[in-house]
N, C-alpha and C positions, 0 to 999 in steps of 0.2 A: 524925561527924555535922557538925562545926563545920566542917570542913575539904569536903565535899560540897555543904553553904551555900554555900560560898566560890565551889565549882565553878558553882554554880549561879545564881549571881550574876555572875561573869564571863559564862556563856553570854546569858543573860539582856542584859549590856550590846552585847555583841558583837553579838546579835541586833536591838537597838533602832537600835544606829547603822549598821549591815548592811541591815533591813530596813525603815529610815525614812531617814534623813538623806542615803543616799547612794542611796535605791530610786526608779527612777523611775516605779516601775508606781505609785505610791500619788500621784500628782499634786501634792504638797506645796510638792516645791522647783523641780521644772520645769516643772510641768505633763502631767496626766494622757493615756496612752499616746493616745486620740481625739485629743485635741488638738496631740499630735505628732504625728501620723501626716496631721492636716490639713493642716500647718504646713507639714510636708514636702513635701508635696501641690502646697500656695499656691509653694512654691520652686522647684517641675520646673517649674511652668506658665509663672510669669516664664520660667524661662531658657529660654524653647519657645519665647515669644511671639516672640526677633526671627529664630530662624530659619522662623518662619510668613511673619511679615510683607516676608522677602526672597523666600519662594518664589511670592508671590501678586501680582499685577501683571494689572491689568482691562484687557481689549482696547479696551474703548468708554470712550478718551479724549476729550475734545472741544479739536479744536486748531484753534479755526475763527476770525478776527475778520470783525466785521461793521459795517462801520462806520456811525454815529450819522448819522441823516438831519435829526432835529431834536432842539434838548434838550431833554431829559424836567421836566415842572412836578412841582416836590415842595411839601410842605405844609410851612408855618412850625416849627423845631425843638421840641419837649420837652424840656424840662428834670426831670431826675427827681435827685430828692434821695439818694436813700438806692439802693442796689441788694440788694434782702435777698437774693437767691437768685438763683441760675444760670438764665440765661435772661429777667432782671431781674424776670418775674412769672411768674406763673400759666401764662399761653398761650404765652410764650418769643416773646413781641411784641414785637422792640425798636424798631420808628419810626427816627425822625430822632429823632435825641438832640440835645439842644442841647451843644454846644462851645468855648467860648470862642477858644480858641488851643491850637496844642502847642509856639509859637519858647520856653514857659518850663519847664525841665525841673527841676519843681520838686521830686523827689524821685527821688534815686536810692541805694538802700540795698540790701543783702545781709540776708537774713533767714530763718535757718533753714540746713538743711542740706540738700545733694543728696548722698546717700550712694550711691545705686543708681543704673547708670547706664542701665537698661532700663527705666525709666519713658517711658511716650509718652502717658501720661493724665494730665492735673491739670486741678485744677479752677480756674476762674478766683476771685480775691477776692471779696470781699463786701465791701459799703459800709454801714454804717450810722453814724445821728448822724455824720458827720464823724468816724467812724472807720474802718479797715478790716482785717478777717477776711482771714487766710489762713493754708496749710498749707505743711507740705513733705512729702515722702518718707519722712520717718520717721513721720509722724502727729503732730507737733505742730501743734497752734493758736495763732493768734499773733494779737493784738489791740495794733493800733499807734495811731497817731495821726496824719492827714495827714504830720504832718514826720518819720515814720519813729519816735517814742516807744514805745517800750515800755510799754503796759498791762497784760499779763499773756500767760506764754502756758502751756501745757497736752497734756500727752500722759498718757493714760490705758493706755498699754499694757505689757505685760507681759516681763520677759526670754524668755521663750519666743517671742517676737513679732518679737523686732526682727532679724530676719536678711529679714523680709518688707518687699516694698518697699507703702508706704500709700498711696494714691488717695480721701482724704474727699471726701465732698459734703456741704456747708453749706447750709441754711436758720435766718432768723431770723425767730421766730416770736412775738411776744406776749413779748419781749424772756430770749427763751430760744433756745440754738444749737442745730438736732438735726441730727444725724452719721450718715451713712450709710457703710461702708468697703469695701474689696476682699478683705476677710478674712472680712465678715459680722455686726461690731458695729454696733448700731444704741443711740445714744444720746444723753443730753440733758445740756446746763451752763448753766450762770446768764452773761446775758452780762458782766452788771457784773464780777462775783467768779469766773468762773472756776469756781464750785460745781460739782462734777458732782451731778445730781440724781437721775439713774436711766442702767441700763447692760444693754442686752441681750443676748448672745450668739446670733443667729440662724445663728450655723455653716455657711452657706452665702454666698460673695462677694454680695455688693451690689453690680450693673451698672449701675443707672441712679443718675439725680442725682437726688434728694431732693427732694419738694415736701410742704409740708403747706398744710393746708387745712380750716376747720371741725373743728377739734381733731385731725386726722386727718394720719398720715402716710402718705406713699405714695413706695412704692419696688419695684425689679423685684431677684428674685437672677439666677447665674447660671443657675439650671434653670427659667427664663422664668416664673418664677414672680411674680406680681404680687400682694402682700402690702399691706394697711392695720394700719396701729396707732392706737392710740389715744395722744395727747401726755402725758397725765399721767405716766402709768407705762411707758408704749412694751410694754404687751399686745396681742394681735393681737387685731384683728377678725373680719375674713376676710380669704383667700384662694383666688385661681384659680390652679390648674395647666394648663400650655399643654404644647404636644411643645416637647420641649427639644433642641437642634441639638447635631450634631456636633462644632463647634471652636466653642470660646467667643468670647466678642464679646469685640475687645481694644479697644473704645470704649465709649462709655456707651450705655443703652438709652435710646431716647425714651420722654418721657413728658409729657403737658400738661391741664391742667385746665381746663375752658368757665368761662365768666361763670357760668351755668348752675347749678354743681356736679358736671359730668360730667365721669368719667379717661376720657381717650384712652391708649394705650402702643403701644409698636411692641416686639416682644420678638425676639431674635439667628434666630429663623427664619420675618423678614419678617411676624406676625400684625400686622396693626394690629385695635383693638379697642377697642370703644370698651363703657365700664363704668356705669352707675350706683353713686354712691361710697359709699352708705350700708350694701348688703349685697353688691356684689359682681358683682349682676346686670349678663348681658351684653346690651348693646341688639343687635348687632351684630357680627361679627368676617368680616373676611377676607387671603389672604395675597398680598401686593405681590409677591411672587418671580417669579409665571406668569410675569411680559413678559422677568424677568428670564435674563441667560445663565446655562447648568449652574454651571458655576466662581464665576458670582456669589452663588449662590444660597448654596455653602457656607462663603461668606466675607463672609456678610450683614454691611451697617455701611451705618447712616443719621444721619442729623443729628437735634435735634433736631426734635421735633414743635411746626408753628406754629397757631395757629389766630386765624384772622381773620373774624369774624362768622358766616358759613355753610358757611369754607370749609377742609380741615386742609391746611397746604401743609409738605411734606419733603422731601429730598434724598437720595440713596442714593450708592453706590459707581458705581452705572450711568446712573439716570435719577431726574429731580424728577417730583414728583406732583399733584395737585391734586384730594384726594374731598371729594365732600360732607359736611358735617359730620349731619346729620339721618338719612341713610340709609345710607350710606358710599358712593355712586354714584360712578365717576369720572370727574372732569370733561375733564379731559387728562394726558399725559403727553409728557416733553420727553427725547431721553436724552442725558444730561451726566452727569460723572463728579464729585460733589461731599461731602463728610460735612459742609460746613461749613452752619450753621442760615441761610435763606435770612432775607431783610428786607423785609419790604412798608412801602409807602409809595404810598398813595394806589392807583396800579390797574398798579403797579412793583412787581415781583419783582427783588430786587438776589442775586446769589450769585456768589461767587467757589469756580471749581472748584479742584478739588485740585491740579490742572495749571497753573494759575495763570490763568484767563481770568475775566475779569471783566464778567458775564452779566447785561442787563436784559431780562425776560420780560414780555410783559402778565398781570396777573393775572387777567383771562377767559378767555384763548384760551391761555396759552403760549405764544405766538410771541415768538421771539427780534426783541426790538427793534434790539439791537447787543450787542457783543461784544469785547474788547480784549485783548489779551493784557500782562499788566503787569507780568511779568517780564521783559520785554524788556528795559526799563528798568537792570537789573543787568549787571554783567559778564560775559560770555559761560560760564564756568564755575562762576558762580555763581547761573546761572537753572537748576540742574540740583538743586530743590529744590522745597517741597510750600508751597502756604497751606493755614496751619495753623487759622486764624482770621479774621476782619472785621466790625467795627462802621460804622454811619453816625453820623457827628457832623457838624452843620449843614451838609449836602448835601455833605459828600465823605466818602469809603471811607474807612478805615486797616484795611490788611490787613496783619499778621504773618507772617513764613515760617518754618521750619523751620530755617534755619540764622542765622534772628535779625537779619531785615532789616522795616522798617516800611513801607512802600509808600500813599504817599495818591495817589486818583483824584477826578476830579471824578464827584459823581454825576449828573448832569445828562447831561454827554457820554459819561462811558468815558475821558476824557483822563488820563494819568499827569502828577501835577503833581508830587510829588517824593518820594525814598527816602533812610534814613538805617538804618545800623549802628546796632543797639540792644546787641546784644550775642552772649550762648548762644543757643543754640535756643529757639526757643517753640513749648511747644505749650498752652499754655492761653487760652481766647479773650480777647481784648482788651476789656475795658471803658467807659463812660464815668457819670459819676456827678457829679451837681451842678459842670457846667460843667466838667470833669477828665479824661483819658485813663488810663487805668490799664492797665500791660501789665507779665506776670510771668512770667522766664524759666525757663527750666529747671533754672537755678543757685540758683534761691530769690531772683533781683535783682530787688526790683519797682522801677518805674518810674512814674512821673506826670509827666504832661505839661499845662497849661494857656496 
């Protein structure tokens, strides 16, 4: 008897460390079998994305200059203090930002890590208080201090996790961070302390950039689904389901909010659509693709969504747009090959195409006022490259490229006034923030210029 105990107790341990410690079906130590199998999932689709993006190449380039008949009158700069969120507000307005200078380069620091080298999405920083938010690839948050100090920084994620490469979107809200990611957590930290507060698992990637608003968060997944939460807890509200597209969107979805309180979004199979935010209701929807060519349609990618009093203006892989904001009517259309968020500035459409041409539109008609090509400017073998980004800072461009060159134009002409080696590659949009330049490579090097 004593000796059958014995047996049964050996089986018994064999079975605990057998069937727990080293089981991966029971989620303990790795994470439960959905969760790898997602995981897995998130890892095919990285390593897809760069041979997508070699196989795809738009016919409707625009390689045209047209040269400046008179310069353009811009309006005295804005100076904005803080930048909380991507697209610096609500409507993704940025104006003429005020800018002091860039001959002072007054911060140049490495921060964070670039583990994966198949990222082509980041998010640009955040400003606040005279501090600034950002990420890297692995999913750390990092809260610095103009001179590069270290305040705190923050990764919430799991060993199951970290073979996936991270794409956060940042808004600051009521002095709380909420995070949207490429895997599909959606969550909130205390900015001072770093606290995490609440933490949701929505299981499906988060394509667009995060906006909240009226206690409300709002964000697209990848199955063009446009989701509200509520701030305290991040529980959902509601949600719309849209037809979900073929190849996923390897940029972010637009998305922009009226003075008003009304979501506009564009989701990866061209709907733009415009919401009422409280339940969901749709005032409107239609889909931008018709003018578009077959091949574009299934490799949709637009910029973000701008809105400027009556009117939403975007950019696509083909053609810029211009509908009403009230009906969705549209006013015109121009076709340029762009994903970068254009810039209004009085009755000025400023956009730098993907090609590198840097385009002033009227913002009534769309007619191209002029047009410059501003990779000239570079070494012959080295204009064989994408702008990846551009801000206005007190009437001139700074447009970033791809292989990590800064390029300023006059905005007034279209004139190239001068270009400098920043570094890696960029692809997160350049910023400006209480009189500052902010630009942040692909290595995790941010930069500030005043």
């Amino acid at each position: 008897m004593i000796k059958n105990k014995k047996y049964l107790i050996i089986v018994l341990i064999i079975y605990l460390f057998t069937g727990c410690s080293f089981d991966s079906k029971t989620g303990i130590w790795s994470g439960d079998e959905k969760e790898k199998q997602k995981i897995a999932e998130l890892e095919k689709e990285q390593n897809q994305k760069i041979n997508v993006e070699k196989a795809y190449s738009s016919e409707n380039i625009y390689l045209r200059e047209i040269t400046a008949v008179k310069k353009v009158i811009l309006n005295q700069p804005t100076k904005n203090l803080d930048w909380k969120m991507s697209g610096l507000n609500l409507q993704n307005f940025m104006g003429n930002s005020y800018l002091s200078s860039t001959s002072n380069n007054f911060l140049k620091k490495k921060i964070g890590k670039n583990k994966f080298s198949n990222s082509k999405v980041m998010a640009s920083p955040i400003v606040i208080n005279n501090n600034i938010l950002l990420t890297d690839d692995t999913g750390t948050i990092f809260y610095i201090s103009r001179s590069g100090e270290l305040h705190w920084k923050k990764n919430i994620y799991k060993k199951i996790n970290k073979k996936i490469s991270k794409n956060l979107s940042l808004s600051v809200y009521k002095n709380k961070i909420y995070i949207a990611d490429n895997i599909g957590f959606i969550y909130s930290i205390d900015l001072n302390t770093s606290k995490l507060i609440w933490i949701k698992n929505h299981g499906i990637p988060i394509k667009s950039k995060i906006k909240v608003f009226d206690n409300k968060i709002f964000v697209i997944n990848q199955d063009n689904r446009i989701i509200c939460f509520e701030t305290e807890k991040g529980s959902k509200i509601w949600d719309v389901r849209s037809v979900s597209s073929f190849i996923k969107s390897q940029g972010y979805l637009a998305l922009a909010i009226t003075k008003e309180g009304d979501l506009l979004t564009i989701n990866s199979s061209g709907d733009l659509t415009k919401f009422e935010i409280n339940y969901g209701r749709i005032y409107w929807s239609l889909n931008v693709t018709s003018s578009l060519f077959a091949h574009d349609k299934d490799f949709f990618e637009s910029s973000d969504i701008v809105l400027d009093d009556d009117k939403i203006i975007f950019s696509t892989i083909s053609s810029i747009f211009s509908y009403d904001l009230t009906n969705g009517y549209l006013n015109w259309k121009v076709d340029l090959n762009s994903t970068n968020t254009p810039i209004i500035v009085k009755d000025n459409i400023f956009l730098v195409s993907n090609s590198g041409y840097f385009i002033n539109l009227n913002r009534s008609s769309g007619e191209i006022v002029w047009s410059t090509n501003i990779l000239k400017i570079l070494k012959r073998k080295k204009q064989k490259t994408e702008v990846t980004g551009f801000i206005l800072g007190s009437g001139k461009v700074y447009a970033t490229t791809l292989n990590g060159y800064l390029i300023v134009c006059s905005a007034s002409s279209g004139k190239v006034e001068s270009f400098k080696k920043i570094g890696n590659s960029i692809v997160a949009d350049p910023i400006i923030s209480d009189g500052s330049l902010y630009i942040l490579t692909e290595n995790s090097k941010l930069f500030g210029f005043n």
